[in-house]
C-alpha positions as CSV (number, residue, x, y, z in Angstrom):
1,X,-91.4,14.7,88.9
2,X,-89.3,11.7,87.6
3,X,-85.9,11.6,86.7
4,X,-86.0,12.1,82.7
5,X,-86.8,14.9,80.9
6,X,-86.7,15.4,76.8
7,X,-83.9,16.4,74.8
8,X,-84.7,18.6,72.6
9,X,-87.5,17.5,70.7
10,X,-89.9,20.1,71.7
11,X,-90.0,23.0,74.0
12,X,-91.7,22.6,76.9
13,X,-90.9,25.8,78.8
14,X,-90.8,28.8,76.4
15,X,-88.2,31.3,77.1
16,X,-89.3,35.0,76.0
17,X,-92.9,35.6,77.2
18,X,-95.4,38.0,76.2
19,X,-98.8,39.1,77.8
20,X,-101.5,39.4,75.3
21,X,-104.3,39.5,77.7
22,X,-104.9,39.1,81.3
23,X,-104.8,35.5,80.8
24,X,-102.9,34.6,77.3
25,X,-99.3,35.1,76.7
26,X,-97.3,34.7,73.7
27,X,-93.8,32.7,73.4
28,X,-90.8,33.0,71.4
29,X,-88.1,30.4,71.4
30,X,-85.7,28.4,69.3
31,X,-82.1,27.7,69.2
32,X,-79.5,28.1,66.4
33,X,-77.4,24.7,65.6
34,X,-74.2,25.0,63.4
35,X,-72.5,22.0,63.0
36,X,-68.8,21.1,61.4
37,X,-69.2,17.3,60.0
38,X,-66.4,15.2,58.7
39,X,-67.7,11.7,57.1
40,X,-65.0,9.5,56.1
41,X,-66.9,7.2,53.3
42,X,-70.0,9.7,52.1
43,X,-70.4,12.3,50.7
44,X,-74.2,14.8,50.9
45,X,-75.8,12.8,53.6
46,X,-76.9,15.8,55.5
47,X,-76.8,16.3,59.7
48,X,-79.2,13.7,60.1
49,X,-77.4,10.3,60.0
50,X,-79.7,8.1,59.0
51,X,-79.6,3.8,58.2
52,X,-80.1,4.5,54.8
53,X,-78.6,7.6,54.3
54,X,-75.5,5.5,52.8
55,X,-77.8,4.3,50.2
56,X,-76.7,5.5,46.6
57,X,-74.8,8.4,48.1
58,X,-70.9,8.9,46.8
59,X,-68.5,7.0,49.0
60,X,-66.0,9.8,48.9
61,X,-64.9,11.4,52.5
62,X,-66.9,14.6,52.8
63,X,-66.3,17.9,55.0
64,X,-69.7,20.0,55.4
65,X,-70.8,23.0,57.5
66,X,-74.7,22.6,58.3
67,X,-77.1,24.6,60.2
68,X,-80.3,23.5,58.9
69,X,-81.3,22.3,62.5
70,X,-81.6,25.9,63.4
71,X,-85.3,26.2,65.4
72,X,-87.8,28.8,65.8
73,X,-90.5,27.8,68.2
74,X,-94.0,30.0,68.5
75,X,-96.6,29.6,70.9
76,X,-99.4,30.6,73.2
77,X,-100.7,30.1,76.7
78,X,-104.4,30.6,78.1
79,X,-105.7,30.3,81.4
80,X,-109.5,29.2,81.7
81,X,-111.8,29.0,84.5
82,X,-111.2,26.2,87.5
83,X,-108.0,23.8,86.5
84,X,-108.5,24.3,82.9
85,X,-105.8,25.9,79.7
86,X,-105.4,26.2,76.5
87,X,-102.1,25.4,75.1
88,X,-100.7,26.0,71.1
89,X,-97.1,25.2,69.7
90,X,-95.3,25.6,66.3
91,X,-92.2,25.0,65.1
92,X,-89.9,25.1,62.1
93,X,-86.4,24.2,61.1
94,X,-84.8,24.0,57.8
95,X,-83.6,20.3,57.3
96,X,-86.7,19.4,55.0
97,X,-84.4,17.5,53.2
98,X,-81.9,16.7,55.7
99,X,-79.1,17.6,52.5
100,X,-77.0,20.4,54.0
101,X,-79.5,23.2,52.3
102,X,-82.0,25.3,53.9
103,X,-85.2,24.0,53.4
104,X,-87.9,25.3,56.2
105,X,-90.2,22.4,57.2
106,X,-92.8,22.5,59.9
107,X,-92.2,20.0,62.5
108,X,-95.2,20.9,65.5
109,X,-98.3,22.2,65.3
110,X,-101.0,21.7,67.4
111,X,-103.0,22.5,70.1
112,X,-103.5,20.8,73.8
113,X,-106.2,21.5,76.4
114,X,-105.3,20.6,79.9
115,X,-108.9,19.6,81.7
116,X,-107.9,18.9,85.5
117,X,-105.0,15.9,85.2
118,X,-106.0,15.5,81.5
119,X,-105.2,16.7,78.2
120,X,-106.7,16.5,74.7
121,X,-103.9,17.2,71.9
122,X,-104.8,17.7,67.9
123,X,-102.3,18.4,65.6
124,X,-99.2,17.6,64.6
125,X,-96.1,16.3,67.4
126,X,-94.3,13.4,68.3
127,X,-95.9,10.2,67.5
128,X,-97.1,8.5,70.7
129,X,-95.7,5.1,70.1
130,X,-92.3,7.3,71.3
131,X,-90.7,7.4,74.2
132,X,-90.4,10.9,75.2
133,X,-89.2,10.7,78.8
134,X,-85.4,10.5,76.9
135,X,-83.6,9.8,74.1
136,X,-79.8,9.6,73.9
137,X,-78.3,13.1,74.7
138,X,-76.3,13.6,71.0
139,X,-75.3,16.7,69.6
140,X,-77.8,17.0,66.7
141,X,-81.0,14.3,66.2
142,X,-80.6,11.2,67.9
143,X,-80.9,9.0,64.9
144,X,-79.2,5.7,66.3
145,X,-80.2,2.6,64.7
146,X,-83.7,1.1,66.3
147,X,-85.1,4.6,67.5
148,X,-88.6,4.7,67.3
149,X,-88.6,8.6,66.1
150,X,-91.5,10.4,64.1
151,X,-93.8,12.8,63.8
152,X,-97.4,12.9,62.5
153,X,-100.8,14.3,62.8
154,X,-103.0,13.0,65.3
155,X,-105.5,13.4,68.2
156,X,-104.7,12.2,71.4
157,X,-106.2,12.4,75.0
158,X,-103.5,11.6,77.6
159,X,-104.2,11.8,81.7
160,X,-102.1,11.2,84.5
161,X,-102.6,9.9,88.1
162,X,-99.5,10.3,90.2
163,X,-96.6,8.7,88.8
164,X,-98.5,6.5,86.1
165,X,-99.7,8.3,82.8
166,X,-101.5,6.8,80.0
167,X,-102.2,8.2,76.4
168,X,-104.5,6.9,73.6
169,X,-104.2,8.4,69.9
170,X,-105.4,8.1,66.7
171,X,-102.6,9.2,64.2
172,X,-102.4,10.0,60.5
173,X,-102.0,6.7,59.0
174,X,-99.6,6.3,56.1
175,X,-99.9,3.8,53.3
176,X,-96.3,2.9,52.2
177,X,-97.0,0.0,50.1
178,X,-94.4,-0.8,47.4
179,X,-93.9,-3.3,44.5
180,X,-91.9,-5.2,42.6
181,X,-93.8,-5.8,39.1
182,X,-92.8,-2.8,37.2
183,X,-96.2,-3.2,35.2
184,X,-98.6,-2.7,38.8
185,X,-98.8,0.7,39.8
186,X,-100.6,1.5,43.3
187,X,-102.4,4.1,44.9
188,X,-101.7,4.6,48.7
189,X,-104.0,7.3,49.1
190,X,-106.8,5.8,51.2
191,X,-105.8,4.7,54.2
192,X,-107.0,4.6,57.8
193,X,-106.0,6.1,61.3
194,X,-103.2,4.5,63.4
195,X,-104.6,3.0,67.1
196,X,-101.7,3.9,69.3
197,X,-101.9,3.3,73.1
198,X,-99.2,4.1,75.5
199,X,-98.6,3.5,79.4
200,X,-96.0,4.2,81.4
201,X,-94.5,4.3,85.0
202,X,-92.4,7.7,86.0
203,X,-90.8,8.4,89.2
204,X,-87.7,10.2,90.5
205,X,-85.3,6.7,90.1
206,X,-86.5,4.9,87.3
207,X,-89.4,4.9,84.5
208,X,-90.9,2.7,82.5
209,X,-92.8,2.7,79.5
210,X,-94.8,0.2,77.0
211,X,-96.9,1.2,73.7
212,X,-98.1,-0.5,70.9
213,X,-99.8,0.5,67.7
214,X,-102.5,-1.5,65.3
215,X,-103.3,-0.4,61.8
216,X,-105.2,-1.7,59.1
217,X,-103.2,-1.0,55.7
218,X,-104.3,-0.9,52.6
219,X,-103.8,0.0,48.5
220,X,-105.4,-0.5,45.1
221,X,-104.1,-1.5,41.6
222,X,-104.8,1.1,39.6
223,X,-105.6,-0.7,36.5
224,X,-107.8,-3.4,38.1
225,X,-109.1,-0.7,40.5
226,X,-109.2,-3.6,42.9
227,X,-108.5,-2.6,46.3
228,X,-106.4,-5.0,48.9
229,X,-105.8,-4.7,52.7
230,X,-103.7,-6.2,55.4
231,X,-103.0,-5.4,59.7
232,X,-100.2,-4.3,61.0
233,X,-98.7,-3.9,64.7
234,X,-95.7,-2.8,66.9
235,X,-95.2,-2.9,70.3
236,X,-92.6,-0.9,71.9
237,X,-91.1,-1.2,75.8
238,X,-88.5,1.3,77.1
239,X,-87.3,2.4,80.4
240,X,-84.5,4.0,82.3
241,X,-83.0,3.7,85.5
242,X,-80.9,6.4,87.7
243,X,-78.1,4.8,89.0
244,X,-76.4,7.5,90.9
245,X,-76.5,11.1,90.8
246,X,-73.7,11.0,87.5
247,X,-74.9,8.1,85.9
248,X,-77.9,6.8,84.0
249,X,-79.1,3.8,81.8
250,X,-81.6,3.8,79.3
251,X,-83.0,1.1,77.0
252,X,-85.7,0.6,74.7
253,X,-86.8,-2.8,72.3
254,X,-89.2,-2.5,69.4
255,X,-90.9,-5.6,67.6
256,X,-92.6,-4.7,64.6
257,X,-95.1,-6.2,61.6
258,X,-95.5,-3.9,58.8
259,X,-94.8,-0.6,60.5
260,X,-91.0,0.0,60.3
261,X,-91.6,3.6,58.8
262,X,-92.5,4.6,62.9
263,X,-88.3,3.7,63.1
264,X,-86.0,6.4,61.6
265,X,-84.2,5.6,58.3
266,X,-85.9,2.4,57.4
267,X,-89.3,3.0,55.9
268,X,-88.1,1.8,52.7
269,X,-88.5,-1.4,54.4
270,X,-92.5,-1.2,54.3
271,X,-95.3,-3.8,53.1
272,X,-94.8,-5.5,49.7
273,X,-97.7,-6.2,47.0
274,X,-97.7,-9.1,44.8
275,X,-100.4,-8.2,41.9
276,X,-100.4,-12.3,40.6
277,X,-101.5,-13.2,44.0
278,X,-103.1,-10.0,45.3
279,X,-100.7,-10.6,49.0
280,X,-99.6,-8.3,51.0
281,X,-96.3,-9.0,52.6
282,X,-95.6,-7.7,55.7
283,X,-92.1,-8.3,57.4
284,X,-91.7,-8.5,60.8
285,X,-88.4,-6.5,62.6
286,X,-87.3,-5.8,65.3
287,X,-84.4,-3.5,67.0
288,X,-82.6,-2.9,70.1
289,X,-81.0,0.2,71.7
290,X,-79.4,1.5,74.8
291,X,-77.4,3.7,76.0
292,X,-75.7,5.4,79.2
293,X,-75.3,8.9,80.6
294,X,-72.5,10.3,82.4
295,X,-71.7,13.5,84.0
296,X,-68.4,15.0,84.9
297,X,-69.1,18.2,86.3
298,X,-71.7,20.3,86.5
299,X,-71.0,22.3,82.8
300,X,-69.3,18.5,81.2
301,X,-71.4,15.4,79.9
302,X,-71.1,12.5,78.1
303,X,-73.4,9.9,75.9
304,X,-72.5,6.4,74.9
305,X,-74.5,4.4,72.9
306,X,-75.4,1.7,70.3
307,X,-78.6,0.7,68.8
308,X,-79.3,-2.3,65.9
309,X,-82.0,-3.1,63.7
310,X,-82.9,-6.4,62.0
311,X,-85.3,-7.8,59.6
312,X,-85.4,-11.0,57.1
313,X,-85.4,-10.5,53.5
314,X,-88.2,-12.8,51.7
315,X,-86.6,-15.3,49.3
316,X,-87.8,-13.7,46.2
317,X,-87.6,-10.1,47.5
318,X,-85.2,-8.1,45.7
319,X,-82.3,-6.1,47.3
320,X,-83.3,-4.5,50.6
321,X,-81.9,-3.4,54.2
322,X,-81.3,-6.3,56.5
323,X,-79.7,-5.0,59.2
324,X,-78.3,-1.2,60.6
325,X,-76.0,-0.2,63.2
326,X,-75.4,2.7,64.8
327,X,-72.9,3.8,67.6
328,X,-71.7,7.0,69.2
329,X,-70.0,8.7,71.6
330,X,-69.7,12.0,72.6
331,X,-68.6,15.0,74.8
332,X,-70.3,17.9,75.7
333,X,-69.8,21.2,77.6
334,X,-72.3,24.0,78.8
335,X,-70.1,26.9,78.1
336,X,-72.5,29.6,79.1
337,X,-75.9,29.5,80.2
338,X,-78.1,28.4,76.8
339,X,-74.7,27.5,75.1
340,X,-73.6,24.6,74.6
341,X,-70.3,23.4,72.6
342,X,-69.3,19.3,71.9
343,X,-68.0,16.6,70.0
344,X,-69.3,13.5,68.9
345,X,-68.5,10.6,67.0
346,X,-70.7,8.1,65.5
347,X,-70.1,4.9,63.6
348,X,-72.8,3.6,60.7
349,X,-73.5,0.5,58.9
350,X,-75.9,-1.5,57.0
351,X,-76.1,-4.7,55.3
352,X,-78.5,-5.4,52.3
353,X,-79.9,-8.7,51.1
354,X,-78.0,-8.7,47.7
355,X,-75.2,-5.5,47.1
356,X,-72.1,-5.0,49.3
357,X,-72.8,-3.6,53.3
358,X,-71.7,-0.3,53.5
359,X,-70.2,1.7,57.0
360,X,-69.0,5.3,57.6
361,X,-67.4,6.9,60.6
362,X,-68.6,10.3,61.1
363,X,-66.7,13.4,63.3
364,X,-68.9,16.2,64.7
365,X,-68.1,19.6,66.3
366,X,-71.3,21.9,67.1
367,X,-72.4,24.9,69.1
368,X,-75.9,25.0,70.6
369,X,-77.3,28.0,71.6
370,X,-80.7,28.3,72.7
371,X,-83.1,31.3,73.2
């Protein structure tokens, strides 16, 4: 077993257990999140604090009470002959549109079946061009700048051999092609599966991991009903290291041509169409983020970290994102067993080709309890 483990994003060991038969149970888990957020330059942004969350938003300083990250997990278990099971998950929260209302959106459903040290996985989870080993320990999402961070149909077969895993997915491809001649309209609708393959290196000091994902994207005018296409890749490299028994480091890179939707708050960054010329335009990105772990007692840790992301506007492209930051810093404390109390604060900005940069310094308090 290596050193990381993941925060939050899924739950891996269910807490209230059922027995439906002699060899299926039924789990119930979840947590409930309420969160006190102070920005001082924005106003309706919602919990998640996104790169373009700025974007049109009021720049008026905003107090809000949210609890839309509130979780309910379901799932089942089911032992088979030999080294065999059968493994389902769902869950919901209500940030569907991450604006302080409830809105209940399904985040996982799938189902995984373990054959000996490998697994087959269809549905819908955490796409595997992530690092899931870890992901900076903040108080709601971690949505620093750079973070590869998504979720998204697919089918995947993973194994495992020792310390070294590898995983190879197709995943629900997503055609986010955009233009700038207000006379072309486009229809994404067709598209084509997402290759994604991942390896990685885990053991109890230090891990390792390096993914990349090719994709063949595509459109069609709809008044010329011709049809145009392009590829697209990433590549992703992450890794952690224990230093001592208080202390870790983690950082990941990502390099990127035509899939900055896989990185949270830019897909409005995504390939360009040029009807004159029938191109495709694909920028290339990239981003950088790291950040370090410390524990000062058993019940008290913290989380510093920073993360950037970076692109180059075309010459004739109108006004887009350049470049986001993100950095936070934060202080929690495990109360009581499953409850979890802390403060956090995180600093946003992002620069556009043409309009003004805009940043915001945002103040959290939140309670954490988990069932």
């Amino acid at each position: 077993m290596g050193i990381t483990a993941s925060v939050g994003l899924s739950t891996s060991a269910l807490a209230n257990s059922f027995e439906v038969t002699d060899r299926t149970s039924m789990d119930l888990s979840g947590k409930i999140v309420g969160a006190l957020i102070a920005d001082s330059d924005v106003s309706g942004m919602g919990n998640n604090n996104l790169p373009n969350g700025l974007l049109g938003k009021s720049d008026d300083a905003n107090i809000a009470i949210d609890t839309t990250l509130t979780r309910l997990n379901f799932g089942t278990q089911t032992e088979l002959e030999g080294d065999e099971s059968l493994k389902s998950f769902v869950s919901f929260d209500f940030n569907g549109t991450n604006s302080g209302k409830m809105d209940l959106r399904m985040r996982e459903a799938y189902v995984n079946w373990r054959i000996g040290n490998g697994s087959l996985l269809v549905g819908q989870t955490w796409s595997t061009l992530m690092d899931l080993n870890r992901f900076p320990d903040s108080l709601l999402e971690p949505t620093l700048s750079g973070v590869v961070f998504t979720r998204q149909p697919m089918v995947r077969w993973s194994q495992s051999f020792g310390t070294f895993r590898y995983d190879v997915a197709l995943e629900s491809g997503s055609n986010r092609v955009t233009t700038e001649d207000t006379d072309t309209v486009l229809d994404n609708t067709s598209d084509y599966p997402d290759f994604i393959v991942g390896v990685q290196q885990n053991t109890d000091h230090y891990w390792l991991r390096l993914s990349g994902v090719v994709n063949h994207i595509t459109t069609k005018d709809v008044r010329s009903n011709d049809t145009y296409s392009d590829n697209g890749w990433a590549v992703h490299l992450s890794g952690g290291i224990k230093l001592n028994e208080k202390d870790h480091f983690q950082l990941a890179y990502y390099n990127s041509r035509g899939n900055d939707r896989y990185v949270l708050g830019t897909s409005q960054t995504g390939p360009l169409f040029t009807q004159e010329t029938g191109e495709f335009h694909l920028r290339e990105s990239q981003s950088l983020w790291g950040a370090i772990g410390h524990s000062w007692t058993d019940t008290l840790k913290s989380t510093f970290s920073y993360g950037v992301w970076q692109a180059d506007e075309f010459e004739w492209q109108a006004d887009t994102f350049t470049q986001t930051e993100f950095a936070l810093a934060n202080l929690k404390w495990t109360a009581r067993e499953n409850l979890v109390l802390g403060v956090e604060y995180n600093y946003t900005t992002y620069d556009r080709s043409i309009s003004d940069s805009r940043d915001n310094h945002r103040l959290i308090f939140a309670i954490d309890y988990q069932f």
